[in-house]
C-alpha positions as CSV (number, residue, x, y, z in Angstrom):
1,X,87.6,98.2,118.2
2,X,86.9,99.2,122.1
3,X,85.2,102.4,123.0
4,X,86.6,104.4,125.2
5,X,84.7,106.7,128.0
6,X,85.6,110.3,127.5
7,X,86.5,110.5,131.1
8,X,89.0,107.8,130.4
9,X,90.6,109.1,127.4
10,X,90.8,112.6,129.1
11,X,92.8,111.2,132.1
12,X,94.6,109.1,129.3
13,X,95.4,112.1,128.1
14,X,96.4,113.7,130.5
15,X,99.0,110.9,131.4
16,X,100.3,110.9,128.0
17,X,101.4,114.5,128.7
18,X,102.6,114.3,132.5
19,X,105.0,111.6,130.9
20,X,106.0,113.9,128.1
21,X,106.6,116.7,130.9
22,X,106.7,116.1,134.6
23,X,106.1,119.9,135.6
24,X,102.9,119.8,133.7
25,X,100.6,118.6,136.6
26,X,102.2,121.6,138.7
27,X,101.0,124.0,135.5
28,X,97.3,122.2,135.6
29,X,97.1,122.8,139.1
30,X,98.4,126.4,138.7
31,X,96.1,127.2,135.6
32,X,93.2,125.6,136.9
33,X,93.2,127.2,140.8
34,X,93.3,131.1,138.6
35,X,90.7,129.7,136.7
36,X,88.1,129.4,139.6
37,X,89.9,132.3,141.3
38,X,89.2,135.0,138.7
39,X,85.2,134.3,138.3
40,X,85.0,134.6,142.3
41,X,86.3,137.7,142.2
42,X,84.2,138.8,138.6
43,X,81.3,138.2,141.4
44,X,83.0,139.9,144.1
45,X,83.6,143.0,142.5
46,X,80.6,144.4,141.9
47,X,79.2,143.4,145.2
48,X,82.1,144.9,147.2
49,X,81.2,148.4,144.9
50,X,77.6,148.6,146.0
51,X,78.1,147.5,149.3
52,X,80.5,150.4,149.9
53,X,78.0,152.7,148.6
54,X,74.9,151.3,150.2
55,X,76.2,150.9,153.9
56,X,77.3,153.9,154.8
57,X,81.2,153.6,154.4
58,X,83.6,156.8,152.9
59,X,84.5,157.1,149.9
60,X,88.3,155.9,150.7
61,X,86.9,152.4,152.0
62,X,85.4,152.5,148.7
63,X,88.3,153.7,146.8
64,X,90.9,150.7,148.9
65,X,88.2,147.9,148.2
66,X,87.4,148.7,144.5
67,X,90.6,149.3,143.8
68,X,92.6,146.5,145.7
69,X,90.0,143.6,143.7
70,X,90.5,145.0,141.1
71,X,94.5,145.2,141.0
72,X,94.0,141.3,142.3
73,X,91.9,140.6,139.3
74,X,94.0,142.3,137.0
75,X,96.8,140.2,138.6
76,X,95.6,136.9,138.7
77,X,93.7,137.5,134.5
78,X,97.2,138.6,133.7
79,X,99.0,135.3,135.6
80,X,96.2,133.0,133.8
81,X,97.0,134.6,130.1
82,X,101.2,133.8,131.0
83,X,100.6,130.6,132.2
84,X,98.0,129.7,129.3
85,X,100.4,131.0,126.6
86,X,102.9,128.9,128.4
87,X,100.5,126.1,128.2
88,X,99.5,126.3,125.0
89,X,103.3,126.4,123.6
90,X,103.9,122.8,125.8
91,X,100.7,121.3,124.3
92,X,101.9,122.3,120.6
93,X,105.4,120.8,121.4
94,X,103.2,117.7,122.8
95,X,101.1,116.7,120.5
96,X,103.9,117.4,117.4
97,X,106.6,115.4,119.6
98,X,104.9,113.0,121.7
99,X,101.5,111.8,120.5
100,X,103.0,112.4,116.1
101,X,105.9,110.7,117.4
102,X,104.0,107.6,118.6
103,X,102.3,107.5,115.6
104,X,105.0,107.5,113.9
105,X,106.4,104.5,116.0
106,X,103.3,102.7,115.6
107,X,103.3,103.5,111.1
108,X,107.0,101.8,111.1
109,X,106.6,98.9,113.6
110,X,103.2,97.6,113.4
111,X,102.8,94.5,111.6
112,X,103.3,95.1,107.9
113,X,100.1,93.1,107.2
114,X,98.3,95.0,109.3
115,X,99.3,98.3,107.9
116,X,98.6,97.0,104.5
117,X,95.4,96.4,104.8
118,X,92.4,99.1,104.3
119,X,91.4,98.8,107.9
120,X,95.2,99.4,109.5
121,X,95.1,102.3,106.4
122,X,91.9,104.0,107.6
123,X,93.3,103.7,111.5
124,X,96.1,105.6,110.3
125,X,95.0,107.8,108.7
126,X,92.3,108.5,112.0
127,X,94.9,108.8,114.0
128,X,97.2,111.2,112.5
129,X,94.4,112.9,111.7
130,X,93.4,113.4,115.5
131,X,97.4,113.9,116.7
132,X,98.6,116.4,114.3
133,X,95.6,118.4,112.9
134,X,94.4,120.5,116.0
135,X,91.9,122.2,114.6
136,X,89.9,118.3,114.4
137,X,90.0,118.4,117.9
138,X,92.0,115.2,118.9
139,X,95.2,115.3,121.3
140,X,94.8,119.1,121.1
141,X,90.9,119.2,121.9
142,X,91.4,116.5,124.5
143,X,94.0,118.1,126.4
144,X,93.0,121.9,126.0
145,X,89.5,121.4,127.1
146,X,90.1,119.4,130.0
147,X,91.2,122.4,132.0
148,X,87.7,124.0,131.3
149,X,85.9,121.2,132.2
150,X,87.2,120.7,135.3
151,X,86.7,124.2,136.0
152,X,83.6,124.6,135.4
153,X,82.7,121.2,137.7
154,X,84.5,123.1,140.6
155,X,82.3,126.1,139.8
156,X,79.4,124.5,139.7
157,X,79.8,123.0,143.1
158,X,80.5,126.1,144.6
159,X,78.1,128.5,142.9
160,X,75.3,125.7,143.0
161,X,75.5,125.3,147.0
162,X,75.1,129.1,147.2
163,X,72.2,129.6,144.3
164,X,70.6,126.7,146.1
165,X,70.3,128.8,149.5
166,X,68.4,131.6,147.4
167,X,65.5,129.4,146.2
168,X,65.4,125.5,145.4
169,X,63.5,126.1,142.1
170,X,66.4,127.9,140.4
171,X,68.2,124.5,140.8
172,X,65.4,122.4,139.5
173,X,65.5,124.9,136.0
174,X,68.8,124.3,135.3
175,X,68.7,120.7,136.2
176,X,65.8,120.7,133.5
177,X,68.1,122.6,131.6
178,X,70.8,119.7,131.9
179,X,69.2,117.0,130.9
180,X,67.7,119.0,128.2
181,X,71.3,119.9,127.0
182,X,72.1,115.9,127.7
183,X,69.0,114.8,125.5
184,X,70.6,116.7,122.7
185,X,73.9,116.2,123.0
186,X,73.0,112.0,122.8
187,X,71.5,112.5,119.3
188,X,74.2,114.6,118.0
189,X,77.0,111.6,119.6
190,X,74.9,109.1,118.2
191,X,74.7,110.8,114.6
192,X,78.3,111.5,114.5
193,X,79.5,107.9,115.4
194,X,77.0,106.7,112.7
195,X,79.0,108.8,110.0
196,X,82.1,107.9,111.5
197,X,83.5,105.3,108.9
198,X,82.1,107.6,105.9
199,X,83.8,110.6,107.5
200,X,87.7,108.9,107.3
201,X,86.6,107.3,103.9
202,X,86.1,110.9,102.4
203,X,89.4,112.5,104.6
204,X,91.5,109.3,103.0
205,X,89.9,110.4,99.5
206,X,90.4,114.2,99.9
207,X,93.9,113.6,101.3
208,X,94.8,111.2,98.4
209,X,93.7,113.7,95.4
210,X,95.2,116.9,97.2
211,X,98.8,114.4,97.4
212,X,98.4,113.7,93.7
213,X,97.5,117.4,92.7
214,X,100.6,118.6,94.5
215,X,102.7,115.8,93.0
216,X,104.7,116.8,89.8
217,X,104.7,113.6,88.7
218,X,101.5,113.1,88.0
219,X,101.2,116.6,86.5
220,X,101.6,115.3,83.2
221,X,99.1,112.9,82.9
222,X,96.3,115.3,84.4
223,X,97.6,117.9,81.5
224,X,98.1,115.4,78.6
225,X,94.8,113.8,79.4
226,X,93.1,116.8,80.4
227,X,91.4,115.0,83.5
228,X,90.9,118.0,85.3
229,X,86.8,119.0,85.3
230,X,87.7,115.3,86.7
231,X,89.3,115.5,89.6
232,X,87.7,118.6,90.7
233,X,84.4,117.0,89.8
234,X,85.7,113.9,92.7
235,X,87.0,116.6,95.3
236,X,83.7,118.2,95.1
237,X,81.6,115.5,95.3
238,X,84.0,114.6,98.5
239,X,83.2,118.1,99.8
240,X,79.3,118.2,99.4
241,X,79.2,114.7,101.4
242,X,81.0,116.2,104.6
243,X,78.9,119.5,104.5
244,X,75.7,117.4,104.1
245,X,76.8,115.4,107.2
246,X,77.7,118.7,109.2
247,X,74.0,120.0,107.9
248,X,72.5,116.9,110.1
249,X,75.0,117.7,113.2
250,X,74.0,121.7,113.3
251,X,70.2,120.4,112.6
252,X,70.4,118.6,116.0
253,X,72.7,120.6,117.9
254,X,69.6,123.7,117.1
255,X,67.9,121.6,119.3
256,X,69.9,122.1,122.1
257,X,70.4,125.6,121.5
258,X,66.3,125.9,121.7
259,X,66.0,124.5,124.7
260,X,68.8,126.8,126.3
261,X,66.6,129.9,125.3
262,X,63.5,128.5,126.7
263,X,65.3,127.5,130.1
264,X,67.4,130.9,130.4
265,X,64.2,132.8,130.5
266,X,62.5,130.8,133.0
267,X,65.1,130.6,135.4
268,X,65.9,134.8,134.5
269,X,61.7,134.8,135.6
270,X,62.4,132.6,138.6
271,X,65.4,134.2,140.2
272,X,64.3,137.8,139.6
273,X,61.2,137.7,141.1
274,X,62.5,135.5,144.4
275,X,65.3,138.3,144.2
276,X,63.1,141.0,144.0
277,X,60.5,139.9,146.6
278,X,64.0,139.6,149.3
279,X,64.8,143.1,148.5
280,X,60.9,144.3,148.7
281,X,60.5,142.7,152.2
282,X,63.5,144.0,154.0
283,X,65.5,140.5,153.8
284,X,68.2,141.7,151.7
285,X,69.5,145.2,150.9
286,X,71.4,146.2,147.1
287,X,74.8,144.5,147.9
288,X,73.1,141.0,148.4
289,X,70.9,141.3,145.6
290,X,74.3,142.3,143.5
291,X,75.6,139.1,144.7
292,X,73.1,137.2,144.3
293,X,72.4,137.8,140.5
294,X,75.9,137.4,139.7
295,X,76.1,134.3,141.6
296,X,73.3,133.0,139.3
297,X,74.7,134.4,136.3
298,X,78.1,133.1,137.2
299,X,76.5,129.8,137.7
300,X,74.4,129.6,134.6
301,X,76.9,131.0,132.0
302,X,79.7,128.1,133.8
303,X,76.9,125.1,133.8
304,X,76.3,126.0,129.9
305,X,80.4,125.9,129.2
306,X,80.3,122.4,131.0
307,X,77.5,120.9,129.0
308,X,78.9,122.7,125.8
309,X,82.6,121.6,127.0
310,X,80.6,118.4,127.3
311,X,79.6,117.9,124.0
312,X,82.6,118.9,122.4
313,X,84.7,116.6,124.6
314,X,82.2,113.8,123.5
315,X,82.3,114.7,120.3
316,X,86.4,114.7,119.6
317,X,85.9,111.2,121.7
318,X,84.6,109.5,119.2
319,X,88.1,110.7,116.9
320,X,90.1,109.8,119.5
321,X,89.5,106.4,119.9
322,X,90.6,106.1,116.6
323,X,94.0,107.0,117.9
324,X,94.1,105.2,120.9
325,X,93.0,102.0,119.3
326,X,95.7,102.5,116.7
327,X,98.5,102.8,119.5
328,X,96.9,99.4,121.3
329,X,96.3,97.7,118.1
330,X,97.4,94.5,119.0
331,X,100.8,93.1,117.1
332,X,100.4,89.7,115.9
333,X,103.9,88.8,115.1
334,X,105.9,86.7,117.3
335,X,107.6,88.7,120.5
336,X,111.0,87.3,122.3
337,X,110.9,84.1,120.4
338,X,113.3,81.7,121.7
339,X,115.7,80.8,118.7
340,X,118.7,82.7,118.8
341,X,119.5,83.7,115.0
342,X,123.1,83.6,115.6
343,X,123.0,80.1,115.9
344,X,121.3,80.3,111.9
345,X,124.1,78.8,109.7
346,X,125.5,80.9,107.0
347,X,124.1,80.3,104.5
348,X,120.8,78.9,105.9
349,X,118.7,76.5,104.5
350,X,115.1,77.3,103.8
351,X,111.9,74.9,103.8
352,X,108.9,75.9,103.3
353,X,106.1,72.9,104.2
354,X,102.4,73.3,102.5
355,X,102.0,76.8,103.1
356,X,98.7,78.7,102.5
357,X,98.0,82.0,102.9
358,X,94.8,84.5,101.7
359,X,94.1,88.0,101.9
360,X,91.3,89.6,104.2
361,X,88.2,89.1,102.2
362,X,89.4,86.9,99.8
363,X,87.9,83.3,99.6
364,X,90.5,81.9,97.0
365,X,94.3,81.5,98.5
366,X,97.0,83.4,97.1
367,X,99.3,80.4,98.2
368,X,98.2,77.4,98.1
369,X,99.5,74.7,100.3
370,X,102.9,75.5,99.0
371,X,105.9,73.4,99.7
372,X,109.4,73.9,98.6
373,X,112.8,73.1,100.1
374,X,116.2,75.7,99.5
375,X,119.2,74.3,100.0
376,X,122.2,76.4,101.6
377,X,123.8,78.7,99.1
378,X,120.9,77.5,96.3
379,X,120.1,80.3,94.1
380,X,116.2,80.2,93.0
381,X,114.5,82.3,90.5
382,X,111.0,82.5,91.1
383,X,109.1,83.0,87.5
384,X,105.2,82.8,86.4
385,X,102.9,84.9,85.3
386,X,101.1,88.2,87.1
387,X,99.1,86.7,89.9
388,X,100.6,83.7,90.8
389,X,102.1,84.8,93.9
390,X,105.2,85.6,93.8
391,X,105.4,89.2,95.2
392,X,103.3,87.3,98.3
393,X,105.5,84.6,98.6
394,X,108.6,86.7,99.0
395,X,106.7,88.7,101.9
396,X,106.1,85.6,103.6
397,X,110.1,84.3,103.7
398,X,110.6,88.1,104.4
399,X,108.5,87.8,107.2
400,X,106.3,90.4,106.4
401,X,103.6,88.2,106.5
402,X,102.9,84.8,108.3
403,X,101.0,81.9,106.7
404,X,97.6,80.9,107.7
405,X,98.6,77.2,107.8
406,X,101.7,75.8,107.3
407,X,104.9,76.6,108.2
408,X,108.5,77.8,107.2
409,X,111.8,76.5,108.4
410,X,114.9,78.5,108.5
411,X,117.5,76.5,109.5
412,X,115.0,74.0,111.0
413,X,113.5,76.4,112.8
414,X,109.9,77.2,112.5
415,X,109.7,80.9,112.1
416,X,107.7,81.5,114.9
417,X,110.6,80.7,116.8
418,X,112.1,83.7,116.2
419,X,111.6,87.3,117.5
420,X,110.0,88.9,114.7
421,X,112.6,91.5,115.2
422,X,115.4,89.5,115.0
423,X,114.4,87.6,112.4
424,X,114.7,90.9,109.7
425,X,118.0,90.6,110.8
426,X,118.5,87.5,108.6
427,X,116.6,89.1,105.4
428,X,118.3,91.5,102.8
429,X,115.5,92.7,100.2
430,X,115.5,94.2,96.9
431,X,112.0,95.0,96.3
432,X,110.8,96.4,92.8
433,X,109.4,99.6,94.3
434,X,112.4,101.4,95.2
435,X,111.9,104.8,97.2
436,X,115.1,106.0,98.9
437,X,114.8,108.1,101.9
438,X,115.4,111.9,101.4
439,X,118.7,111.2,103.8
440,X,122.3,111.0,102.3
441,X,123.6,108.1,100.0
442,X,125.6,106.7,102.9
443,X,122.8,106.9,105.0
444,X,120.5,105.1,102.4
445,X,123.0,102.4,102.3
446,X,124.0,101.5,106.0
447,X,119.8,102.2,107.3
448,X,121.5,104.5,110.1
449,X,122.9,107.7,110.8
450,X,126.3,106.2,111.5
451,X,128.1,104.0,109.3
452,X,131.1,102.7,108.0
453,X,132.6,104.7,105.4
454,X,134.3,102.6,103.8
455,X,132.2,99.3,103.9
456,X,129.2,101.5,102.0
457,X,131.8,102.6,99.0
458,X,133.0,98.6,98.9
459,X,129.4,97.7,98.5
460,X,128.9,100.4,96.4
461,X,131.5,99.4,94.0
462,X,130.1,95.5,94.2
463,X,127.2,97.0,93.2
464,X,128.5,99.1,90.0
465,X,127.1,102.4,91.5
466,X,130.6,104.3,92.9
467,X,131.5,105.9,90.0
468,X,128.1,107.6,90.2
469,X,128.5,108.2,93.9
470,X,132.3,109.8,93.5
471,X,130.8,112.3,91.0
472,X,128.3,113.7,93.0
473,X,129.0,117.0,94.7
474,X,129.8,115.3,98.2
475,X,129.7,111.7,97.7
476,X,128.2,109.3,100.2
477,X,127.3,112.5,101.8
478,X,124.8,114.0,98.9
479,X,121.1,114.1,99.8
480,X,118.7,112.1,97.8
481,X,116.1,114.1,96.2
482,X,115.2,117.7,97.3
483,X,112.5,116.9,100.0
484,X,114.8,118.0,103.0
485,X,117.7,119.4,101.2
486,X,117.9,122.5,98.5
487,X,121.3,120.8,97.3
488,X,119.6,117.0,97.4
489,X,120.2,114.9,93.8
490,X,117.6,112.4,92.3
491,X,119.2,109.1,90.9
492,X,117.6,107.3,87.9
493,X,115.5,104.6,88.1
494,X,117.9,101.9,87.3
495,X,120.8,103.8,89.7
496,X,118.2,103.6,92.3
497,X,117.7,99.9,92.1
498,X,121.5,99.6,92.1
499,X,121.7,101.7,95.4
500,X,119.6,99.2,97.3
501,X,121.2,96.7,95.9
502,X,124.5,97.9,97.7
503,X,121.9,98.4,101.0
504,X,121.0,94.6,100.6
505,X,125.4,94.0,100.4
506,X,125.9,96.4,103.6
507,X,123.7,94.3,105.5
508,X,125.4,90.9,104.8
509,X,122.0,89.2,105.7
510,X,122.5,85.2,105.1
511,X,119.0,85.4,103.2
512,X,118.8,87.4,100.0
513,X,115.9,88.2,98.4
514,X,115.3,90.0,95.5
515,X,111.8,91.4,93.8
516,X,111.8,92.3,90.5
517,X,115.4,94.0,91.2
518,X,116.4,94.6,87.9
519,X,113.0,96.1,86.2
520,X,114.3,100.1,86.2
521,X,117.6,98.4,83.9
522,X,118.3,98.2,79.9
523,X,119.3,94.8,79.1
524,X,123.5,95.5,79.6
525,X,122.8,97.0,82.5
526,X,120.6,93.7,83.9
527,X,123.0,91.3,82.7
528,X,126.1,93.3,84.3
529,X,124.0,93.6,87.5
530,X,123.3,90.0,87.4
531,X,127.4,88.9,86.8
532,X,127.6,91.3,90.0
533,X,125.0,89.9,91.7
534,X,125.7,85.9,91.3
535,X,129.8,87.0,92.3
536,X,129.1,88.8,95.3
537,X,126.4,86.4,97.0
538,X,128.1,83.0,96.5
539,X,127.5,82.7,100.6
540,X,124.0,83.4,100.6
541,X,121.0,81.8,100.3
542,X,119.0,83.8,97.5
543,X,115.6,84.0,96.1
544,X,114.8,86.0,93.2
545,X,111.4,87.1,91.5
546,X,111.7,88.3,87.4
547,X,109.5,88.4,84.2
548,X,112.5,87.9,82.3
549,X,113.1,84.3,81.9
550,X,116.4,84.7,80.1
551,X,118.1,86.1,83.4
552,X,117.1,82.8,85.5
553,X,120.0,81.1,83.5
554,X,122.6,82.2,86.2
555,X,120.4,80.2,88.7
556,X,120.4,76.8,90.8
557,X,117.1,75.8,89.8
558,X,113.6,78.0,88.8
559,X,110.4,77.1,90.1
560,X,107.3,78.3,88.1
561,X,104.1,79.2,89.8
562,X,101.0,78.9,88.7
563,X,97.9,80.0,91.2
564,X,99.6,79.6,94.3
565,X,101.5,76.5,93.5
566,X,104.3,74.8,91.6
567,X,103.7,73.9,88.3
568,X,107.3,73.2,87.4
569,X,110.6,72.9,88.7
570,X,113.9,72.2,87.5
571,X,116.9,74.5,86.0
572,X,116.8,76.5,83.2
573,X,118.1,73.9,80.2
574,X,116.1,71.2,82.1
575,X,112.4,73.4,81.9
576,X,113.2,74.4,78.2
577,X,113.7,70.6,77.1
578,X,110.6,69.8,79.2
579,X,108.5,72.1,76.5
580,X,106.1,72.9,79.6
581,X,105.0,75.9,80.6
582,X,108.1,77.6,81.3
583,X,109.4,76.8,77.7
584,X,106.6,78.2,76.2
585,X,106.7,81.7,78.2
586,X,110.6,81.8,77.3
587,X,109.9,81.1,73.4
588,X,107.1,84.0,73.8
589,X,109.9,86.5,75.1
590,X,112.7,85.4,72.8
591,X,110.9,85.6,69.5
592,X,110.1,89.0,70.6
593,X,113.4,90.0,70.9
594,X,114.5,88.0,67.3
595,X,111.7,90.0,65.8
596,X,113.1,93.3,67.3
597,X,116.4,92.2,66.2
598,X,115.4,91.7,62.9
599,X,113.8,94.9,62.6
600,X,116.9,96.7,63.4
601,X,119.0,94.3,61.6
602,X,117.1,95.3,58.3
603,X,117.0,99.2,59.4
604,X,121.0,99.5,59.3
């Protein structure tokens, strides 16, 4: 991953927000000029006070002076306060809007491979941690402190030039005092990017076990199995490893706090006595000297908020790469491919030529050199035991995932032909896990706010759900489950499946592909599902994963897989007489449901 300067994420900030909001640099600009306006006249102040005591002036010239800085100060501290509350509201609505919401569009577009792997999960989980949690610094850290930095740089510019006329060896302390601060702050950076990875591993780990505590669903098992001295014993463990690591950051950050204390005092010793000896010898009367310490003060107190703004801006760096390399993270999939998939035939035929593919860190292939042709409108059923790559084959004609070697033809077209975009077009999925958005029913269906109406009932009847629909309190407009709505509805686990089912009809993809789509479903239920399923798909090319082997009789042809590869092939009757494989799985699950049938045969 690249490492980005602090000064570069800062600007990159900064850009991020000016296009979010093009009044914001006018705000900077504003917040930043009070900002170096109100210490001038903190030092101003003072001086003007004794001056209109010490030389001679009356006591209305001391009045109009005090008095008129001081309503200017109250002015410009009570324009900085607006303007920063102001501020501080558009950098809220910034980093929840703009930098969440490119997370956000990063989560749901990024490669699928990517994000399934442990590294695109720990990224993720970085980088939402540094956009939408403001007290880790981050976006909010970033942004916020930026202003203070480049105040104090200003400051010290101006406040240096005039403690540098008073005596050159004030300037040499606090450039001792700099590096000092510098020398410190490098060990802390240095420790915190060493803890870096074990930092996000323990936030993914603390994060996972508070979502499973706050999950009702797993309520039960924690209760039944009484695994609670358990997972407190994890979360504490996860607790006691981030204190120890912010034990070694405060250890080296008292170093920099030691050094401060030895350096204030010697440059308090240095300017005091050069001060003193001016006043003593007639070169500078009470007014100067008030102006001169405050000058110094001024300058110290801003020259410890840069090296301290500094440190911290260094330190939420290291965060914030995380997020920036997660936005940049490159997107392997094919871009603006040059097939057109509507010129893909309807159906399409399918051909997959000795396809391999393996998982990161994984020496053995999941596919292995693979090769399989699918006719136009051929239904296959793909069968074997757990592990021998189904789920990962389906991913790959989903286009989820692209083979290592190899290719596949749709149509006769390699798929890297196609826009990776596009090509989802072609795809209608049924995967096993079925988690419906927390949207309406209609919504669910069509994938979009807008629909049409009476398209998702159709597809809803094809798919033996609309008697369920109609009886809901408002139909295709009922939310699913009660995460955004009070009034939302949960279906079962077998209506669920049937819902995205009717998803996979809306879309009228050429290519259907089904994973396990009938797992949540009692036998009638699978077999009805199935009569629906081979009726309504004549004029699609289809692709179907199940464990049970009695269901692949509706099917073209079944192809069992065995480590990657094709053991057999052939259609349902022709695989039993074989007495393979196949045969002997099928003769496994049949006898077990003779047996059953036995049982209850003998109970009645």
């Amino acid at each position: 991953m690249r490492k980005y300067s602090t000064a570069s994420n800062m600007f990159y900030t900064l850009k991020l927000q000016t296009q979010f909001d093009r009044r914001y640099p006018l705000s900077f600009l504003a917040l930043l000029g009070l900002n170096l306006l109100l210490p001038v006249l903190a030092t101003l102040l003072p001086t003007a006070a004794v001056a209109a005591l010490t030389r001679g002036g009356s006591v209305r010239t001391y009045m109009a002076v005090v008095a008129g800085l001081m309503v200017l100060y109250a002015a410009a501290a009570y324009l900085q306060a607006a303007l920063k509350a102001r501020d501080d509201a558009r950098l809220s609505r910034f980093y929840s809007e703009c930098c969440m919401g490119l997370v956000l569009e990063k989560c749901i577009t990024m490669d699928y491979r990517i994000q399934e792997s442990p590294e695109g999960q720990q990224m993720r989980s970085a980088a939402i941690n540094v956009a939408g949690n403001p007290a880790a610094g981050g976006i909010h850290g970033m942004r916020q402190q930026a202003v203070v930095w480049t105040r104090s740089l200003l400051v010290l510019a101006l406040y240096g030039a005039a403690a540098a006329s008073l005596d050159w060896r004030i300037l040499l302390v606090m450039a001792l005092m700099s590096a000092a601060n510098t020398l410190a702050a490098g060990l802390v950076r240095r420790y915190e990017s060493r803890t870096r990875v074990d930092e996000i591993l323990d936030r993914r780990e603390y994060d996972y076990l508070l979502d499973h505590a706050y999950d009702p669903a797993n309520g039960k098992d924690v209760r039944l199995y009484r695994m609670e001295n358990w997972v407190l014993g994890v979360m504490t463990a996860c607790f006691r490893r981030r204190w120890n690591r912010e034990k070694g950051r405060f250890r080296r950050q008292i170093l920099g706090d030691c050094s401060d204390s030895v350096f204030l005092v010697l440059r308090d010793l240095i300017a005091y006595t050069v001060l003193a000896n001016a006043v003593l010898s007639g070169q500078m009367d009470a007014a100067g000297f008030t102006f001169s310490v405050s000058v110094i003060a001024t300058l110290s107190a801003h020259l410890n908020a840069f090296f301290s703004t500094t440190a911290y801006l260094r330190f939420i760096n290291i965060a914030f790469n995380d997020f920036r390399n997660f936005l940049e993270w490159e997107d392997p999939r094919r871009q603006g491919g040059e097939r057109d998939v509507s010129q893909v035939r309807r159906p399409p035929r399918v051909e997959l030529r000795n396809v391999t593919f393996s998982y990161p860190g994984q020496e053995t292939p999941v596919i292995d050199q693979f090769s399989l042709t699918i006719q136009p409108g051929e239904k296959i059923a793909l069968v074997g035991l757990n592990g021998a790559g189904k789920t990962t084959l389906v991913k790959l004609l989903s286009g989820l995932y692209l083979p290592d070697s190899g290719e596949i033809l749709v149509d006769g077209a390699p798929l890297e032909r196609f826009d990776a975009g596009a090509y989802f077009q072609l795809v209608g999925t049924v995967f096993q896990d079925v988690t419906p958005l927390p949207f309406t029913v209609g919504e669910n269906i069509a994938g979009r706010e807008t629909y049409d109406r009476d398209r998702a009932w159709k597809c809803l009847e094809m798919a033996g759900l609309r008697e369920v629909v109609e009886a809901l309190p408002r139909g295709l407009d009922t939310h699913l489950t009660q995460k955004m709505e009070r009034e939302g509805v949960d279906l079962s686990g077998g209506q669920k499946q049937r819902l995205v089912f009717a998803r996979a009809l809306y879309k009228d993809a050429p290519l259907l592909i089904l994973d396990e789509p009938t797992s949540a479903l009692d036998p009638l239920a699978e077999a009805d599902l199935y009569q629906k399923y081979a009726r309504e798909t004549a004029d699609k090319t289809s692709v179907f994963i199940s464990h049970r082997l009695s269901s692949t009789q509706f099917c073209d042809r079944v192809v069992y897989m065995e480590n990657g590869r094709i053991a057999e092939t052939g259609s349902h009757q022709e695989l039993l007489e074989r007495g393979g494989a196949y045969a002997r799985l099928f003769q496994v699950q049949s006898s077990y449901y003779r047996e059953n049938k036995e049982e209850y045969d003998e109970e009645i």
